[in-house]
DRENTORKOL-3810 file (N, C-alpha, C; in nm, 4 decimals):
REM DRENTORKOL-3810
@n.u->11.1934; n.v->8.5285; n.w->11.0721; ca.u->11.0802; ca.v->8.5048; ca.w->10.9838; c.u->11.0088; c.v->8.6381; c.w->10.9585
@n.u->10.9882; n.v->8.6890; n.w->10.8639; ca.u->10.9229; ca.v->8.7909; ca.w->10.8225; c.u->10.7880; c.v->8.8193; c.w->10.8423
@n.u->10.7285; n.v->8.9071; n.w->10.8813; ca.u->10.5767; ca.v->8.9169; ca.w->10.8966; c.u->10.4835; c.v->8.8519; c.w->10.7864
@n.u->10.3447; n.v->8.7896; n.w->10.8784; ca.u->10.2555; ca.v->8.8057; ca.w->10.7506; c.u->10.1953; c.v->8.8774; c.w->10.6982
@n.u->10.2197; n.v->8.8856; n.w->10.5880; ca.u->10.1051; ca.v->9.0012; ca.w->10.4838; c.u->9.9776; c.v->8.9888; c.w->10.5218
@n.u->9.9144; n.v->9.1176; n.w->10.5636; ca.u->9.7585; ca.v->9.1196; ca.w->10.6242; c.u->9.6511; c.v->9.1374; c.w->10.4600
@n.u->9.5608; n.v->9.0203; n.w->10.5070; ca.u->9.4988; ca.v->8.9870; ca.w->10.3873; c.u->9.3731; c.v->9.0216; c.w->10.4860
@n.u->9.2539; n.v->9.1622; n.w->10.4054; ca.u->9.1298; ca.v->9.1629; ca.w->10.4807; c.u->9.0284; c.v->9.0877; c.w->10.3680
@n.u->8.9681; n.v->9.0245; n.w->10.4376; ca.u->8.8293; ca.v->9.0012; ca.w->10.3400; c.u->8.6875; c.v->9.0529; c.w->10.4127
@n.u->8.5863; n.v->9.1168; n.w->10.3112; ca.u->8.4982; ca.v->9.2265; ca.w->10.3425; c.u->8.4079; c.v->9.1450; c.w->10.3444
@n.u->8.2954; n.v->9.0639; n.w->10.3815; ca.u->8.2047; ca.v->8.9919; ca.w->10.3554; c.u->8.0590; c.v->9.0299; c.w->10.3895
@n.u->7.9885; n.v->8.9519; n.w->10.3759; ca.u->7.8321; ca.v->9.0055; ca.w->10.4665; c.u->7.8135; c.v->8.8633; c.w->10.5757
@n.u->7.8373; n.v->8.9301; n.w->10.6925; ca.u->7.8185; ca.v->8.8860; ca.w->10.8091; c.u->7.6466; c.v->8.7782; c.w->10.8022
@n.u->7.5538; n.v->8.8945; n.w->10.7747; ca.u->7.4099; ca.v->8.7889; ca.w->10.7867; c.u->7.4367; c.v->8.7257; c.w->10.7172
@n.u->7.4645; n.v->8.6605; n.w->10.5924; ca.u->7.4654; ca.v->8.5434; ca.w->10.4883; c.u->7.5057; c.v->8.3866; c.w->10.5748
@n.u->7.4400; n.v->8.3233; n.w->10.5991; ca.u->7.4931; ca.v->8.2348; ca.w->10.6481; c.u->7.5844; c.v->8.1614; c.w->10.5797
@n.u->7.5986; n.v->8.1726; n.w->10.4302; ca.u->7.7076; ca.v->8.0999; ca.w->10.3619; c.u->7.8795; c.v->8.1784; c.w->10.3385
@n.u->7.8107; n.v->8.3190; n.w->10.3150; ca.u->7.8754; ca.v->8.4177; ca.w->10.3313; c.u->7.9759; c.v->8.4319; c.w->10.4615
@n.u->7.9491; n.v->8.4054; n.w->10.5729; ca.u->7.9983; ca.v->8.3675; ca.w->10.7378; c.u->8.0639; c.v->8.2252; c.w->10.7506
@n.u->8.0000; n.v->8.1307; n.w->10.6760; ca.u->8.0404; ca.v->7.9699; ca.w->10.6762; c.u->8.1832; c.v->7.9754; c.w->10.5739
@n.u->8.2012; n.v->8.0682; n.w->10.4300; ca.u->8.3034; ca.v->8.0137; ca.w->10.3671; c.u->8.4346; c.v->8.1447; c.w->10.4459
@n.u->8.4131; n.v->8.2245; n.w->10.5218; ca.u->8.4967; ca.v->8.3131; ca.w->10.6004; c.u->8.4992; c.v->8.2559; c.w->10.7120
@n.u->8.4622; n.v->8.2002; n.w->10.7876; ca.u->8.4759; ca.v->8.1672; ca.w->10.8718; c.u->8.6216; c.v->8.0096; c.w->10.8312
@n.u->8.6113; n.v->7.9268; n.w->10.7283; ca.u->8.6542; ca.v->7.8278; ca.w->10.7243; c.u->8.7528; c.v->7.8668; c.w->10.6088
@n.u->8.7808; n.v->7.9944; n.w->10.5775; ca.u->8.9045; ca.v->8.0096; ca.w->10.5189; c.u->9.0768; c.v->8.0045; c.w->10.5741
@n.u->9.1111; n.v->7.9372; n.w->10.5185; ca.u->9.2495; ca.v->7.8915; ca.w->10.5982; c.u->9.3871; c.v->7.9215; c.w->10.5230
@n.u->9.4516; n.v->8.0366; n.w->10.5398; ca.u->9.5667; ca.v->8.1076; ca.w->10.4323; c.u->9.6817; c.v->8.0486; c.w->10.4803
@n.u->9.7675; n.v->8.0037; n.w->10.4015; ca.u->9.9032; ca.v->7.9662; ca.w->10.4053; c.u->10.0145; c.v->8.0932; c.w->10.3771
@n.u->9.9105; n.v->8.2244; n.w->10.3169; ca.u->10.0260; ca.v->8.3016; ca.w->10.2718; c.u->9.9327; c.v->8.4251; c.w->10.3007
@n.u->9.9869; n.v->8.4811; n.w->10.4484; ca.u->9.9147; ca.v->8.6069; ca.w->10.4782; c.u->9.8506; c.v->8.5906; c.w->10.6078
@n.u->9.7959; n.v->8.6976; n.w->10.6772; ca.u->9.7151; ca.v->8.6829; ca.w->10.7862; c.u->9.5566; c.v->8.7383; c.w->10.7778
@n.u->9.4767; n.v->8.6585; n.w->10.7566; ca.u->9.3501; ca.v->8.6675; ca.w->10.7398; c.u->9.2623; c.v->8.7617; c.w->10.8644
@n.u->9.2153; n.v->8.8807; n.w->10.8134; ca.u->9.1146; ca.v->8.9274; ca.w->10.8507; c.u->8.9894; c.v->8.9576; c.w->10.7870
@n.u->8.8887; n.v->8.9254; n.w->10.9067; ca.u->8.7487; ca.v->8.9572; ca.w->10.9069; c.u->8.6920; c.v->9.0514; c.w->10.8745
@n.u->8.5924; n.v->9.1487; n.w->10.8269; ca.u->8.5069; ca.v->9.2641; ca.w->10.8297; c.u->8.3521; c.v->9.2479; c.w->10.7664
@n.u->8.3250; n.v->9.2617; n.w->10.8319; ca.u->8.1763; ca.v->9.2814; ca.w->10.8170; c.u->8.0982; c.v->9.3510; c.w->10.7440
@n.u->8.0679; n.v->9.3691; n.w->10.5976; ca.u->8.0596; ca.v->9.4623; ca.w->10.5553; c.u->7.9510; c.v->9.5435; c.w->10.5730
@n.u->7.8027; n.v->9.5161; n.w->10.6532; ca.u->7.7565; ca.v->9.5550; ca.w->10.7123; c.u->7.7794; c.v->9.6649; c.w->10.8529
@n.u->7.9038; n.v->9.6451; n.w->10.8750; ca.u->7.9520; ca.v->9.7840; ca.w->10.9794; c.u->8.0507; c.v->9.8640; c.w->10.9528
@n.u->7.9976; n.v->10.0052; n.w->10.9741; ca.u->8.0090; ca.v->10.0920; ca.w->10.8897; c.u->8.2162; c.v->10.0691; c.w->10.9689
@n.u->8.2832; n.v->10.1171; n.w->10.9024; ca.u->8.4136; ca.v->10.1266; ca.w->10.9234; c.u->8.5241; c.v->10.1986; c.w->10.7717
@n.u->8.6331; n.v->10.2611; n.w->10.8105; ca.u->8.7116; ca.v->10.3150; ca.w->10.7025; c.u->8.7385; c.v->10.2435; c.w->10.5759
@n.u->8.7239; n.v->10.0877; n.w->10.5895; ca.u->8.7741; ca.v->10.0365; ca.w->10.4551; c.u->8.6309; c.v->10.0272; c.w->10.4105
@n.u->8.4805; n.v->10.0391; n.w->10.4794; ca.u->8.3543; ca.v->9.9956; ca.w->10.3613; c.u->8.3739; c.v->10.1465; c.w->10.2918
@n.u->8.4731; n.v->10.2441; n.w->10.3922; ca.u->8.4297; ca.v->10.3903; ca.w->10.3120; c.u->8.4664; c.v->10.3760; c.w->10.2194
@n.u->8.6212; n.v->10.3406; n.w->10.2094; ca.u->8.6983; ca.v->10.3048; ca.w->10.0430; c.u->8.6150; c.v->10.2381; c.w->9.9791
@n.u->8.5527; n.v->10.1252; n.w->10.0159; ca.u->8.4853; ca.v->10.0425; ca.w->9.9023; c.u->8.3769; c.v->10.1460; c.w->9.8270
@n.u->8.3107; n.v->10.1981; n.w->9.9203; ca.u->8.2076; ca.v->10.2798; ca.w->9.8723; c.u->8.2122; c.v->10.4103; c.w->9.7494
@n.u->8.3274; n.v->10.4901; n.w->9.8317; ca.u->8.4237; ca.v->10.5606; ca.w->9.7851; c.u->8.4698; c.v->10.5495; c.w->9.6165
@n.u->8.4820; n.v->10.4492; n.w->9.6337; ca.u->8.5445; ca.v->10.3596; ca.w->9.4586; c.u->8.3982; c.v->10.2863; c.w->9.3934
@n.u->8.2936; n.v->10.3465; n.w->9.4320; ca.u->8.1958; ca.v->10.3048; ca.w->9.3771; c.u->8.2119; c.v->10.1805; c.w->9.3723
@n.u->8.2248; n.v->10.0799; n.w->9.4212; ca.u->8.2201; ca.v->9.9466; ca.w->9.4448; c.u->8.0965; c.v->9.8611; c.w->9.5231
@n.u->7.9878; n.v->9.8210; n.w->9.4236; ca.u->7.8604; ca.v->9.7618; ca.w->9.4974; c.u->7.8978; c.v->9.6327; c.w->9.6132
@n.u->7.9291; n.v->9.6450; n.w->9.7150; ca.u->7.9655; ca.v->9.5579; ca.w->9.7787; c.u->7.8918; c.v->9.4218; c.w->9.8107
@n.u->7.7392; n.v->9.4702; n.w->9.7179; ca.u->7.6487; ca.v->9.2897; ca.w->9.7307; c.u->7.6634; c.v->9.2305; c.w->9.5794
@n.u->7.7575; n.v->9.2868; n.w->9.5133; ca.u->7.8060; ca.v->9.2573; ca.w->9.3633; c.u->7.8923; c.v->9.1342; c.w->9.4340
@n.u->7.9304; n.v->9.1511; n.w->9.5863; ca.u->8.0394; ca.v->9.0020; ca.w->9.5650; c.u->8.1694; c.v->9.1002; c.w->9.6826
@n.u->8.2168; n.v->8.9824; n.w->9.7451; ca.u->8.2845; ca.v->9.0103; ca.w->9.8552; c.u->8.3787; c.v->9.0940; c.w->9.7731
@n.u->8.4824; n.v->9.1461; n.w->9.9032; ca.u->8.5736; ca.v->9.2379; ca.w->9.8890; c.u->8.6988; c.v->9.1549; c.w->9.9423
@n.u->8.8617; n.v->9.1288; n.w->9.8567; ca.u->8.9546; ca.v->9.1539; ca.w->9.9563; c.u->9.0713; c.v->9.2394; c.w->9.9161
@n.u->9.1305; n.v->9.2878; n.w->10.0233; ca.u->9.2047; ca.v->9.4325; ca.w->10.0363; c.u->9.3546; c.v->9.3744; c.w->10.0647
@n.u->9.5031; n.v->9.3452; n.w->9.9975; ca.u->9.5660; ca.v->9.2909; ca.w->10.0159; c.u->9.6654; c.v->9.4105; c.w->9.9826
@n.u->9.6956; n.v->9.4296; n.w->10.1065; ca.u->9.8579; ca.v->9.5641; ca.w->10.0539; c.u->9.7675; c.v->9.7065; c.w->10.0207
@n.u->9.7888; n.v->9.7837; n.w->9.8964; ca.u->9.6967; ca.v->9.8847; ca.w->9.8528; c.u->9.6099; c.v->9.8041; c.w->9.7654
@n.u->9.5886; n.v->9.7441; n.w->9.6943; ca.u->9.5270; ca.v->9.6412; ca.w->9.6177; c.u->9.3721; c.v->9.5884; c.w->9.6334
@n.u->9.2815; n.v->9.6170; n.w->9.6238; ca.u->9.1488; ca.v->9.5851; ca.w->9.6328; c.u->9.0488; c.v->9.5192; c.w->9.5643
@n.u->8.9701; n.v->9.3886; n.w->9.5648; ca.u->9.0163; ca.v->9.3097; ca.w->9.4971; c.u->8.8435; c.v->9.2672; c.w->9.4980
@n.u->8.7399; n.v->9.2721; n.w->9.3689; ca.u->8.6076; ca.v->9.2147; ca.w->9.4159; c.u->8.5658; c.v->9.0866; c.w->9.3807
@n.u->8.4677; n.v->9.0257; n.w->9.4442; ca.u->8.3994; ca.v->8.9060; ca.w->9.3242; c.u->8.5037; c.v->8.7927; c.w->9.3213
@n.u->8.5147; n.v->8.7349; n.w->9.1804; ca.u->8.5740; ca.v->8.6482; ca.w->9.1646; c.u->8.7056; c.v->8.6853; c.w->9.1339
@n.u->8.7424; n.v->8.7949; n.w->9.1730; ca.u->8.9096; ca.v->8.8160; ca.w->9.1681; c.u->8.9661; c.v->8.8153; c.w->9.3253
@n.u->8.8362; n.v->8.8316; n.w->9.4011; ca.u->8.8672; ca.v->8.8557; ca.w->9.5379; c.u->8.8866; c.v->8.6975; c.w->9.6049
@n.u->8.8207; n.v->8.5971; n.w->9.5339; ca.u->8.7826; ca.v->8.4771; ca.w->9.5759; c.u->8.8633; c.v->8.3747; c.w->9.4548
@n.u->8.9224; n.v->8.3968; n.w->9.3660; ca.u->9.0235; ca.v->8.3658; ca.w->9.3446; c.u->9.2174; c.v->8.4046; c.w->9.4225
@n.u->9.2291; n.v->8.5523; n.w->9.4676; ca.u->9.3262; ca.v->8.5520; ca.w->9.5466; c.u->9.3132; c.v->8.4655; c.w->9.6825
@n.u->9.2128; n.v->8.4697; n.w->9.7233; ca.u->9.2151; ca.v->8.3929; ca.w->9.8598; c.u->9.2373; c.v->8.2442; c.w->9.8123
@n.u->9.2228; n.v->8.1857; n.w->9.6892; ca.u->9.2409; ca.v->8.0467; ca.w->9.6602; c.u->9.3773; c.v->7.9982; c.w->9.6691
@n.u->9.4423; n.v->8.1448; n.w->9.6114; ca.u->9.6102; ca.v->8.1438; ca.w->9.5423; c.u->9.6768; c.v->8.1269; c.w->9.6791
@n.u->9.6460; n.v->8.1862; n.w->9.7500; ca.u->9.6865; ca.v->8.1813; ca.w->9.9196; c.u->9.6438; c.v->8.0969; c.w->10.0642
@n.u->9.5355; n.v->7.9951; n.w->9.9751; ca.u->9.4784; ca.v->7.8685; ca.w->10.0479; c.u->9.5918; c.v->7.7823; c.w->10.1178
@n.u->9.5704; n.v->7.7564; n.w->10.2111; ca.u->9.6447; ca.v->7.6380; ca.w->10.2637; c.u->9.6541; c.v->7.4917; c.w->10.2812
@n.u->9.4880; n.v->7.4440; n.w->10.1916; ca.u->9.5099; ca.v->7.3655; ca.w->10.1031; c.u->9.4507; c.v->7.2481; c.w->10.2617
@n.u->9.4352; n.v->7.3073; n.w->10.3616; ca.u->9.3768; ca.v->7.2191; ca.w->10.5060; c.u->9.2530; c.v->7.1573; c.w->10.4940
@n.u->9.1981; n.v->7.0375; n.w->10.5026; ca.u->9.0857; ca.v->7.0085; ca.w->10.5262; c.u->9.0269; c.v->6.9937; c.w->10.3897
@n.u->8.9628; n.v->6.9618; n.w->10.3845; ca.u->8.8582; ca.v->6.8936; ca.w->10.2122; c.u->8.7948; c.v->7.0797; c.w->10.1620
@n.u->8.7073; n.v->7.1685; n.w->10.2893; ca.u->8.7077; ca.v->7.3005; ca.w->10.2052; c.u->8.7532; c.v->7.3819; c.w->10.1637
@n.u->8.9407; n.v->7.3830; n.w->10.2226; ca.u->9.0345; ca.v->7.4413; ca.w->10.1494; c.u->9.0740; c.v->7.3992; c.w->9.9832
@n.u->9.0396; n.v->7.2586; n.w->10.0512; ca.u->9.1373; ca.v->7.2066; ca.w->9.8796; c.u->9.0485; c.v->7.2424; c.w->9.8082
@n.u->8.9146; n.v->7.1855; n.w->9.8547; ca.u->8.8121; ca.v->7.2240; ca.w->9.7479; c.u->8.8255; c.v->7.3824; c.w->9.6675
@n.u->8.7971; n.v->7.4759; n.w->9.7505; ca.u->8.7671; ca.v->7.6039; ca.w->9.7274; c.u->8.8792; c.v->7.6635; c.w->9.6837
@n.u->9.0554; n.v->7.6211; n.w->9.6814; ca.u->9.1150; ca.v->7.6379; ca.w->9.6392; c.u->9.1639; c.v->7.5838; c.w->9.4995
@n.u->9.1117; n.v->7.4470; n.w->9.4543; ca.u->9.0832; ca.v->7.3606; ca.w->9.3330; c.u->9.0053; c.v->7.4669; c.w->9.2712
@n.u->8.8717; n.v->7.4821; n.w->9.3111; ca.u->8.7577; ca.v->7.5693; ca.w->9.2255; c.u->8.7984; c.v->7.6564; c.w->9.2042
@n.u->8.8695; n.v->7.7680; n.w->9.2965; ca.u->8.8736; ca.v->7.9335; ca.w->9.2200; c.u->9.0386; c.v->8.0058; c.w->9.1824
@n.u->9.1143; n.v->7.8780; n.w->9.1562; ca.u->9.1981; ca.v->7.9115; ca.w->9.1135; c.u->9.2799; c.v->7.9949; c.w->9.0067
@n.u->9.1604; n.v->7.9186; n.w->8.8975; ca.u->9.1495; ca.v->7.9199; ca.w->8.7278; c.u->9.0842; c.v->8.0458; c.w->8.7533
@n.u->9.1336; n.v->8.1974; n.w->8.6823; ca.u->8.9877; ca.v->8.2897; ca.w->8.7023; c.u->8.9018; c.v->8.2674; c.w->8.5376
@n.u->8.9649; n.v->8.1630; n.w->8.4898; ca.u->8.8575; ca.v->8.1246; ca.w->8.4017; c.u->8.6607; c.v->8.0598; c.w->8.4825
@n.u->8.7414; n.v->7.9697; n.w->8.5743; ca.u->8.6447; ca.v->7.8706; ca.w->8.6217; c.u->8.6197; c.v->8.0139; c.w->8.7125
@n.u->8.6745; n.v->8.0556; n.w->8.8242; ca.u->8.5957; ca.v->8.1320; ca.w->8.9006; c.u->8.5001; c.v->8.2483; c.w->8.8001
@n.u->8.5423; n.v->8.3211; n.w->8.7570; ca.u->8.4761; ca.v->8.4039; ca.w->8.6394; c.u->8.3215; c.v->8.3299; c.w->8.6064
@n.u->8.2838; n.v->8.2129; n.w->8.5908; ca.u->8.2107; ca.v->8.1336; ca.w->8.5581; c.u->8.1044; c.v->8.1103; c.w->8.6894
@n.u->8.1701; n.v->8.0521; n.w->8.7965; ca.u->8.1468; ca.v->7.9965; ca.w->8.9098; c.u->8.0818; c.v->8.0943; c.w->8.9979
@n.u->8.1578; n.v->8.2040; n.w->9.0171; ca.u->8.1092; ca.v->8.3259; ca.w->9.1452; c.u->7.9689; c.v->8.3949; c.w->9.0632
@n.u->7.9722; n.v->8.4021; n.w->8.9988; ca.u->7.8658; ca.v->8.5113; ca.w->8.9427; c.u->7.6819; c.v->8.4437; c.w->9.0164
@n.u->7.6767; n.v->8.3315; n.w->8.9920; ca.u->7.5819; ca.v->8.2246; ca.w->9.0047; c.u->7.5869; c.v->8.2477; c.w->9.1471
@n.u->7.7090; n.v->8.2329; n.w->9.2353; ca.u->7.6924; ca.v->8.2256; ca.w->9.3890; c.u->7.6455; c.v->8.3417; c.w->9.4602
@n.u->7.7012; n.v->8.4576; n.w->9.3826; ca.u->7.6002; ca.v->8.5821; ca.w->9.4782; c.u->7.4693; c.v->8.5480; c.w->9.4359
@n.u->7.4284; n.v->8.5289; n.w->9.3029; ca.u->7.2767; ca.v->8.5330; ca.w->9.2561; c.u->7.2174; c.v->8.4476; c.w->9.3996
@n.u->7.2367; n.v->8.3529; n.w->9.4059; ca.u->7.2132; ca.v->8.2623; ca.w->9.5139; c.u->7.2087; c.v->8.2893; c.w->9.6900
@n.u->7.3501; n.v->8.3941; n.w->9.6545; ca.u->7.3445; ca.v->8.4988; ca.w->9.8011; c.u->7.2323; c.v->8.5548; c.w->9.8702
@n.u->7.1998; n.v->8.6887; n.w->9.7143; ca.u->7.0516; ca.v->8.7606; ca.w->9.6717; c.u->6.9650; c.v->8.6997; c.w->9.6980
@n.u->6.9128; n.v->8.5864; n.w->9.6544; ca.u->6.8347; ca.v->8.4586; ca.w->9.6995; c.u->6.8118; c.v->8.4573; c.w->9.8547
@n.u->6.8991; n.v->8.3779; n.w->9.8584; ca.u->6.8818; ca.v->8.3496; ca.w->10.0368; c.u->6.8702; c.v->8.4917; c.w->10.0897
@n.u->6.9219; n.v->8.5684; n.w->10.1196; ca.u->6.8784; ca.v->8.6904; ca.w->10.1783; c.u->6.7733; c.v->8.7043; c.w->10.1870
@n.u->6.7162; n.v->8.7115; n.w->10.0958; ca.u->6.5587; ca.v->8.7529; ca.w->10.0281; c.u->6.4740; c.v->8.6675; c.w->10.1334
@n.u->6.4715; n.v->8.5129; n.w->10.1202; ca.u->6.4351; ca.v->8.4502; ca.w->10.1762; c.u->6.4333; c.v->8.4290; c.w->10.3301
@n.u->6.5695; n.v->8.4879; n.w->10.3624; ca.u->6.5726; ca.v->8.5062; ca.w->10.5142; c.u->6.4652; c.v->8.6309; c.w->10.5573
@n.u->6.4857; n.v->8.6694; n.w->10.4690; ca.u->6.3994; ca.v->8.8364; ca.w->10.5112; c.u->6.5457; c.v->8.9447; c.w->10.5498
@n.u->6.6356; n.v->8.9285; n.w->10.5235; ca.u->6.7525; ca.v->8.9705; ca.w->10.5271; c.u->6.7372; c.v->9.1261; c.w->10.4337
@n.u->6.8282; n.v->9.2449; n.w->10.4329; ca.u->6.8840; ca.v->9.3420; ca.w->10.3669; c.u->6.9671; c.v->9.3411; c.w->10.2624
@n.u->6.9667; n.v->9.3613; n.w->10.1349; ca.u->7.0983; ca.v->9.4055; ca.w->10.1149; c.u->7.1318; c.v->9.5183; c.w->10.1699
@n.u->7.3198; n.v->9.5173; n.w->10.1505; ca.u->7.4063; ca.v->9.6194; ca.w->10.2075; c.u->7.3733; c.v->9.7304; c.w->10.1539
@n.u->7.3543; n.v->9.7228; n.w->10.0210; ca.u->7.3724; ca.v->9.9143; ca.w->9.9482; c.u->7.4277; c.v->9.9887; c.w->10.0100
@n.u->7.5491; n.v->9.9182; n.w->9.9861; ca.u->7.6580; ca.v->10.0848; ca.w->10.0964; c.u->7.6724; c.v->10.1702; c.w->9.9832
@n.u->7.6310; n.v->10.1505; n.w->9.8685; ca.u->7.6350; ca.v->10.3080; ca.w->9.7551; c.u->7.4998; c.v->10.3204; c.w->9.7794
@n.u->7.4126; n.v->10.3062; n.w->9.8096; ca.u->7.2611; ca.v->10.3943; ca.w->9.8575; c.u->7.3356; c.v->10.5011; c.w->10.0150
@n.u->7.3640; n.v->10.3898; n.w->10.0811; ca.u->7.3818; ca.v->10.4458; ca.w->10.1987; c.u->7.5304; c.v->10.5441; c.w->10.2183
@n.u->7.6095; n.v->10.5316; n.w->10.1447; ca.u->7.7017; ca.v->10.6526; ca.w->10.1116; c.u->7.6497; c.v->10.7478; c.w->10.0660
@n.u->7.5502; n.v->10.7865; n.w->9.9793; ca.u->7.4796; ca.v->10.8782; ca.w->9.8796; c.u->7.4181; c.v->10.9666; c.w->10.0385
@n.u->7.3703; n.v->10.9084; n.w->10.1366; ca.u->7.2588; ca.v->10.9834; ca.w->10.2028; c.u->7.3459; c.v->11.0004; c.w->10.3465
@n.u->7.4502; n.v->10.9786; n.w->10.3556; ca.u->7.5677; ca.v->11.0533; ca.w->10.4342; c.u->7.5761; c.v->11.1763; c.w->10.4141
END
């Protein structure tokens, strides 16, 4: 049997929804890793690096391939395993990158939101790259 393809997804750890839909992601095609995008490490450098606002919307990094937003959360759909009612779901929803295109934009706004409300940070890892 051939290895699995390592699939990272970059997320924000404080978000409690942000932690709830990573935490309950379940891949049929690949091996799912975690990162925090809140700690500092070599792949937030790339993100940063590529000028990539990382509270614009998660990150995933598949092969050389780097992937934001609703392209990032549509690949993880394509590679769902389809387990449990929030796979199917979340794999139903962001399949189409018509519907995700539509769908994600609203959910960070909502991210931004709750943060706010928690009393939470954004990341600005392009503020915080700039003053490196």
């Amino acid at each position: 049997m051939p290895p699995r393809e390592k699939v990272t997804l970059v997320y924000d750890q404080e978000c409690p929804v942000c932690r709830y839909y990573a935490s309950h992601v379940d891949l049929s095609q690949g091996e799912l890793e975690l990162v925090d995008a809140r700690k500092p490490g070599e792949l937030m450098e790339e993100i940063s690096a590529a000028g990539i606002d990382i509270d614009a919307g998660m990150a995933v990094k598949v092969g050389e391939t780097l992937l934001l937003g609703s392209d990032a959360i549509r690949e993880l759909a394509s590679r769902s395993s389809g387990r449990g009612l929030f796979n199917r779901l979340t794999a139903w929803l962001f399949r189409s990158p018509r519907v995700a295109g539509i769908v994600y934009p609203p959910l960070v706004g909502g991210r931004n939101l709750l943060l706010q409300i928690l009393g939470k940070t954004r990341i600005d890892n392009l503020d915080r790259s700039d003053k490196q």
